[in-house]
C-alpha positions, -999 to 999 in steps of 0.1 A, spaced: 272 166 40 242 185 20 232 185 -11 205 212 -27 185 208 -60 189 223 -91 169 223 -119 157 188 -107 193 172 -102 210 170 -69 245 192 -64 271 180 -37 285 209 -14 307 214 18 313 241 41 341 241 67 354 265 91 339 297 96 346 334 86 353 356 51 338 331 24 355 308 1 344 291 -28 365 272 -48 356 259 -83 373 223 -89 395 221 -124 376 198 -146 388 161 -136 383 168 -100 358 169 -69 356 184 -35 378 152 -21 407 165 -44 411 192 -18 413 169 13 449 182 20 437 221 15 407 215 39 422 228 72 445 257 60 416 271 40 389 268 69 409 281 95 402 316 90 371 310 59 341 294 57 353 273 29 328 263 7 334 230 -16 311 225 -44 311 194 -70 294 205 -104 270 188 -123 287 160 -139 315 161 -110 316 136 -80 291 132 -62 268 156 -78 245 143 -99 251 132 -137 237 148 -173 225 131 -200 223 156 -227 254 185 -241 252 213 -224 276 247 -220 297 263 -189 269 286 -184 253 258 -169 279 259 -142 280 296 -135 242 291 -126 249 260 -103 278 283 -85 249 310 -87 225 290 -66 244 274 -46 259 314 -28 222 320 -25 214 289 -5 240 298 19 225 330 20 253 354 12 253 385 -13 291 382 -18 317 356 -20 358 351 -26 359 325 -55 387 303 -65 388 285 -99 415 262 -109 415 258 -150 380 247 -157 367 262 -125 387 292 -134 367 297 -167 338 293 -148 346 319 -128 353 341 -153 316 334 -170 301 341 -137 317 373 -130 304 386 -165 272 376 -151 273 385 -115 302 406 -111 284 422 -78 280 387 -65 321 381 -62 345 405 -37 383 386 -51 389 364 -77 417 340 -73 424 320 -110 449 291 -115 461 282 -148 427 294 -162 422 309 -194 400 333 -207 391 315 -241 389 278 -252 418 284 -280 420 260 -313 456 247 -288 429 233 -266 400 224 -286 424 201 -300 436 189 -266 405 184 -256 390 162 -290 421 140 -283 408 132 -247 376 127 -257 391 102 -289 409 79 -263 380 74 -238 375 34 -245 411 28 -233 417 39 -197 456 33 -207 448 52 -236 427 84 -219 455 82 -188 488 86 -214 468 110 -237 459 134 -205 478 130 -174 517 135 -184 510 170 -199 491 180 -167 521 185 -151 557 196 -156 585 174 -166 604 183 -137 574 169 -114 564 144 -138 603 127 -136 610 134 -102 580 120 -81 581 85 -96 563 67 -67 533 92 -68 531 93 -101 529 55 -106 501 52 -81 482 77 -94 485 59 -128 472 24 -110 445 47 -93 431 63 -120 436 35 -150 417 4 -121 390 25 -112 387 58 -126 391 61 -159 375 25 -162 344 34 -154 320 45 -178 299 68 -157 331 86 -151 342 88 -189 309 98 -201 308 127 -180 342 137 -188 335 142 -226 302 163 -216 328 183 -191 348 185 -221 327 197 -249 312 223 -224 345 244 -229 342 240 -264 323 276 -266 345 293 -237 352 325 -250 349 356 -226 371 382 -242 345 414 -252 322 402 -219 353 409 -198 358 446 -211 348 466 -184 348 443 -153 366 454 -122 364 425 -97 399 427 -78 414 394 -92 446 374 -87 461 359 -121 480 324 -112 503 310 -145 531 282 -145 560 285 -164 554 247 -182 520 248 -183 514 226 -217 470 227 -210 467 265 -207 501 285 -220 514 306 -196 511 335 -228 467 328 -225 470 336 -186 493 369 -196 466 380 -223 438 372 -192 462 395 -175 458 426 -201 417 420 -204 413 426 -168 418 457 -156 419 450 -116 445 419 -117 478 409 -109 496 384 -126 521 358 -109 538 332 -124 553 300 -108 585 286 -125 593 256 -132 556 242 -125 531 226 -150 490 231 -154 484 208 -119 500 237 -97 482 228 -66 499 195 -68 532 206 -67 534 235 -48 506 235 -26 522 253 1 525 280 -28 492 277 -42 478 284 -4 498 313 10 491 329 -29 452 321 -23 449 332 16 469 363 8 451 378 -18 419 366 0 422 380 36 444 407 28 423 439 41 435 466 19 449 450 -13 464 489 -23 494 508 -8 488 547 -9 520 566 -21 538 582 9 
């Protein structure tokens, strides 16, 4: 699969699958491979387009701090070496705020914007949140019990034993063990710190669907309602009974929400 250059550092991308274009903007512990089971429902009518940001699998790695607006010009490069003026994006939390910096940027660059349990500010909830990751990195036990059960919703959480436990073996032998891995995650981290995007957002229009979960713990369902009221083009769902990792537990949801908004033609109905 191909990789371009940015500012001297190599960024991992996919495309799949041809038609209306598709971006979508991984959440902040993730990497194209997290949407292995999305692949073939979002390519069969899209060219979906995969992209792993700096810092993210197999992209390369930073050394020094640096902001989201890094991202939004990584996303920014990567639509023009496709070659398209215009694409659907899809962020997913820290994609979504990504998203929602690049849209203040290059608003003329994005048709629909679908968000996930995004918000539209880094909130002192989350700055908070996000110092205790950081604080528990040297244990992998630690960083996995500190992160992972408020990702999703109790209801998952309790009721998928099996997967959960295997994702715990996963990510505490390999993942959260590794160093590269953990050092990247507190950069990822601390770029959120300045996320803030509530007077930039005054005034854009992009069409954009507004995904919240009911026991969302990372970004309150209330931060997704106020993202809601800042942009004036959106509609707002929200899933119940579903934590912050919505793609994980409903993903038949999350796709027929996504694909809808996406290749729906006319997304208004005229008043017979």
């Amino acid at each position: 699969m191909p990789n371009f250059s940015f500012n001297g550092k190599k960024v991992y991308y996919e495309t799949h699958g041809e038609g209306k274009p598709l971006m979508l903007l991984n959440g902040i512990m993730m990497s194209t491979k997290s949407w292995t089971i999305f692949k073939d429902a979002f390519s069969h009518q899209n060219r979906l387009i995969l992209l792993d940001f700096l810092d993210q699998g197999q992209s390369e790695k930073m050394s020094e701090p640096y902001t989201q607006d890094l991202q939004v010009e990584v996303v920014k490069a990567l639509i023009d070496e496709l070659g398209y003026d215009r694409v659907n994006i899809l962020g997913i939390s820290y994609g979504g705020e990504v998203a929602l910096n690049f849209i203040t940027k290059y608003e003329e660059m994005v048709d629909r914007l679908v968000l996930f349990n995004t918000t539209y500010r880094t909130s002192p909830w989350l700055k908070d949140i996000g110092d205790a990751w950081n604080l528990s990195r040297d244990n992998a036990m630690d960083y996995y019990l500190t992160t992972i059960p408020v990702i999703y919703s109790p209801k998952f959480y309790n009721e998928n034993r099996k997967w959960m436990e295997d994702r715990k073996k996963l990510l505490t032998d390999t993942v959260f063990s590794n160093k590269d891995f953990m050092d990247s995650m507190v950069r990822l981290t601390i770029s959120a710190e300045t996320h803030d995007v509530t007077e930039a957002l005054k005034g854009i229009k992009t069409r954009t669907l507004i995904v919240s979960s009911e026991n969302d713990f990372i970004t309150p369902k209330e931060e997704q309602g106020a993202l809601h009221r800042l942009l004036v083009n959106s509609d707002y769902v929200m899933i119940p009974e579903t934590g912050h990792g919505s793609m994980y537990e409903q993903p038949a949801l999350f796709t027929a929400l996504t694909l809808g908004y996406v290749n729906a033609s006319d997304l208004t109905m005229s008043v017979l």
